[in-house]
Every structure is written in structure tokens, then in C-alpha cells.
C-alpha positions in Angstrom: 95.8 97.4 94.9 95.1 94.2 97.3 97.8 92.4 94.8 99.9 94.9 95.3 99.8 94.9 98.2 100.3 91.4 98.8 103.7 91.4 97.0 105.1 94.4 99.2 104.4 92.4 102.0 106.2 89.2 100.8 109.0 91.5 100.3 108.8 92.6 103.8 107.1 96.0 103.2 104.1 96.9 105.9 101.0 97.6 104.1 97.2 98.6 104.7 94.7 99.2 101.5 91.9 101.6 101.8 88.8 99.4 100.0 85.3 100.8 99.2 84.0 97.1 98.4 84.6 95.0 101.3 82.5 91.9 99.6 85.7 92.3 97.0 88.2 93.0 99.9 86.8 89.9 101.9 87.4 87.7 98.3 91.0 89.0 97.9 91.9 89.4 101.3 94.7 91.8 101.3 97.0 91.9 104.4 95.6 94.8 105.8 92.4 96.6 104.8 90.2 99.6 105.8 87.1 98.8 104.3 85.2 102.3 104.4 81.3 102.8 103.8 81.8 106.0 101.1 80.5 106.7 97.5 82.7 105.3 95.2 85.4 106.8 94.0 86.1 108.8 97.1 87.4 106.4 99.7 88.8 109.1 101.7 85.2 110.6 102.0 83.9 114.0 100.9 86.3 116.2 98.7 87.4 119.7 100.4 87.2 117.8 103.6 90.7 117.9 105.1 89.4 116.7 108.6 87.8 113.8 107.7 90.1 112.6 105.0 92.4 112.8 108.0 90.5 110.8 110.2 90.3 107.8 107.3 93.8 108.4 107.0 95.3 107.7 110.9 92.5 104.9 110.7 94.6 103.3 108.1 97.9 103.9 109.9 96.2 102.7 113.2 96.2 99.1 111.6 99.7 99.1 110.9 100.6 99.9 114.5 98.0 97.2 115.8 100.5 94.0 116.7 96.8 92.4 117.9 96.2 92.1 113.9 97.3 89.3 112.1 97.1 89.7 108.2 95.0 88.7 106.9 92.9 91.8 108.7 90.0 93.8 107.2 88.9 96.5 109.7 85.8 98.9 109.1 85.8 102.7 109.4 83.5 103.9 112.1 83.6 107.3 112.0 84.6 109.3 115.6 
């Protein structure tokens, strides 16, 4: 999804990826990145959890409205 990612944004498209491994993320270095600290294959956290998928979501869109952030940016989850 970083390369993805990378193309929207030469095309002028805003983007933030939600990454599981930030080792990878830090290598590929996406735009914009929310490297979070769950199991993989659930980077939105625990299934049946509305709440904190939520929470990981506006974390994402939080980068996007940050103008202090200059791509590229990866930002860890700290859960509130």
C-alpha cells in the first residue's frame, strides 16, 4: 500500500497508510504512516471493537490535518 500510496500523492491525492511493520514502513517510507503495535492482520486492533477501531481510525486522519508533518512522516499509535 506504501507504493500506492506514493503514486496518489504524486498525483496530488492526500494520503496516510495504516502499517503493522514499521521496520518495513521506515524502509519504504510512505508519505504518511500510522505505524500501530497490533497482531498482524488486524491493524485496526481487536475485531468487534468499534471504539477502538475508531480511535486508530481519527489517528490516521489526525496526520492528514497535521501541516507540522512533512511527508515523509511515520507516526506511532499510542493508544488514549
Amino acid at each position: 500500500m506504501s507504493l500506492v500510496a506514493a503514486e496518489l500523492e504524486r498525483q496530488g491525492i492526500s494520503t496516510v497508510v495504516i502499517q503493522l511493520l514499521r521496520l518495513a514502513t521506515e524502509k519504504v517510507r510512505p508519505p504518511r504512516a500510522l505505524a500501530v503495535p497490533f497482531k498482524h492482520g488486524y491493524p485496526l486492533d481487536s475485531p468487534n471493537e468499534p471504539v477502538k477501531q475508531c480511535a486508530v481510525l481519527k489517528a490516521a486522519l489526525a496526520i492528514l490535518e497535521d501541516e507540522n508533518l512533512k511527508p515523509p512522516a511515520i507516526v506511532g499509535y499510542e493508544a488514549g
